[in-house]
C-alpha positions as CSV (number, residue, x, y, z in Angstrom):
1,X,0.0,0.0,0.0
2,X,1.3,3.4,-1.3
3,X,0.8,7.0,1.1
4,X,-1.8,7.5,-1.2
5,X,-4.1,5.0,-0.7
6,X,-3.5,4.8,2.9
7,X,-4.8,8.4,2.9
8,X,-7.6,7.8,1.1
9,X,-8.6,4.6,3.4
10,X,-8.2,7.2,6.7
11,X,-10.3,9.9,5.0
12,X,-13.2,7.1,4.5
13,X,-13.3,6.1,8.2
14,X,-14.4,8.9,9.7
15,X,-17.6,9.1,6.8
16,X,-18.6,5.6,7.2
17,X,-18.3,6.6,11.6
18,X,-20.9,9.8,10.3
19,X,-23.3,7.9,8.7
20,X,-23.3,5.3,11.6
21,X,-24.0,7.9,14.3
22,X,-26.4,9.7,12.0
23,X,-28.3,6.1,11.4
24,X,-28.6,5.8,15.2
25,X,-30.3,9.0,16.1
26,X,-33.1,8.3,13.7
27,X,-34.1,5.0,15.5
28,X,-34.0,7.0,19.0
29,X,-36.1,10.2,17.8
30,X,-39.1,7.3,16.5
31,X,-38.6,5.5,20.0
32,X,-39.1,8.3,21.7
33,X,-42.0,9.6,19.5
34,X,-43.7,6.0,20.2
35,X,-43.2,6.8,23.7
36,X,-44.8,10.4,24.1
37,X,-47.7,9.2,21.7
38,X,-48.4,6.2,24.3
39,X,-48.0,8.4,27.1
40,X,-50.5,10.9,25.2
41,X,-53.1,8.3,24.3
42,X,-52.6,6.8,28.5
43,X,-53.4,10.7,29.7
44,X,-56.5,11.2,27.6
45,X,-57.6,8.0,28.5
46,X,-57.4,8.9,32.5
47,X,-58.7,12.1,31.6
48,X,-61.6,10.7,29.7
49,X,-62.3,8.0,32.2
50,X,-62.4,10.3,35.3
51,X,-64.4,12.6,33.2
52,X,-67.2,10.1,32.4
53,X,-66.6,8.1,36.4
54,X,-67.5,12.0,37.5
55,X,-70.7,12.9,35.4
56,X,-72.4,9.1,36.1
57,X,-72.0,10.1,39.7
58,X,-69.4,7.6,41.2
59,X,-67.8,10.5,42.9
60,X,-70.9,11.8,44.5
61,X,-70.4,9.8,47.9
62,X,-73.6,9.4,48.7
């Protein structure tokens, strides 16, 4: 192996590090979308839940 080529191999290390570090921030910006979404859809649930509990009267205590 000439300079040259070992140059060239150096200069395509840190590309190939790049596009592995940008590929493993895409994954963790959906988890954490699935995880906001499924804490959305668990809060509007306990909203609607108390919500409904409250106007059949289960919270009357009588």
């Amino acid at each position: 192996m000439s300079e040259d080529d070992q140059a060239s191999t150096d200069a395509d290390v840190p590309a190939v590090e790049a596009e592995a570090g940008a590929a493993r921030r895409g994954p963790t910006w959906v988890i954490l979308a699935v995880v906001a979404a499924a804490l959305l859809v668990c809060c509007c649930s306990a909203v609607l839940g108390l919500g409904l509990s409250w106007s059949v009267g289960l919270f009357g205590g009588r």
